[in-house]
Structure formats: C-alpha cells, structure tokens
C-alpha positions, 0 to 999 in steps of 0.5 A: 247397929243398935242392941236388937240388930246384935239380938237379932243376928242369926248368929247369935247363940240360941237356946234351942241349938244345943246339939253340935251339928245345929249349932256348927254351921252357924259357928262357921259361917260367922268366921267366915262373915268376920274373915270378909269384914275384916279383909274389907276393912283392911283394904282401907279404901271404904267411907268413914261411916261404912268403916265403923258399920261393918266394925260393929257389925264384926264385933258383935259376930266376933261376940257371938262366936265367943259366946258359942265357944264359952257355951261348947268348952262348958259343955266339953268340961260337963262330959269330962267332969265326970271321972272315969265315966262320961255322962252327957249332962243336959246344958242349961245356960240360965242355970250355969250362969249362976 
C-alpha cells in the first residue's frame, strides 16, 4: 500500500466532514473494517504477503480512526472551553495544528 492509497482511503478524515452525523458513519465502519482484519489475521492461516497487505491496510484505518478521534476530542474541548457558556466554535484543522 503506497501514500496515496493511505490518502485515498474514504475513510480517512476529510475537511468538509465536520458535522458529527457525516463524520459518524464513516468512523464506525472503519472499526468495523479493523475488527474484520484483525480476526483474519488472527486466524493465521493467510499467505506471507497477504498477511502484511491487510496489516497495512489496518494500520493505516487504525490511523485514521485515530485521527477522527484527535479531531472529535479538540472539537469537544473547543465547546467546553468556554466557561459557563457553550459556544460551538468553527474547527479548523490547519489552524489549530499550528
């Protein structure tokens, strides 16, 4: 698996998903994607090179599930930050990786 597959896969985190109900969905199915790689390759009955294929291939959702989590607990702890008022403040990622 080469960079751009990782860049390609949908579901990597994508700029415009930043509402909850969009970004969800995708979240979910990649667990569900990891949990199926990882119970094939427990299994241990798969050729050398497939074995490292869907290791990457989990590695690189296990990423971007990681990377969806980063992105949910900073917009958690924008609202939050707040004091005793909760203003939803716009995330912008470019910006707050700074």
């Amino acid at each position: 698996m080469s960079p751009r597959d990782i860049d390609s896969y949908p579901g990597r985190y994508n700029e415009s998903m930043t509402d909850e109900s969009s970004s969800s969905p995708n979240f979910e199915a990649s667990l569900d994607e990891l949990e199926r790689i990882v119970k094939e390759l427990e299994k241990g009955d798969l050729p050398l090179e497939e074995s490292l294929a869907l290791f990457e291939k989990g590695m690189a959702i296990s990423a971007a599930c990681k990377q969806q989590l980063e992105l949910a607990e900073t917009r958690v702890e924008m609202l939050t930050r707040r004091g005793a008022q909760i203003v939803p403040v716009p995330f912008d990622p470019e910006k707050n990786a700074r």
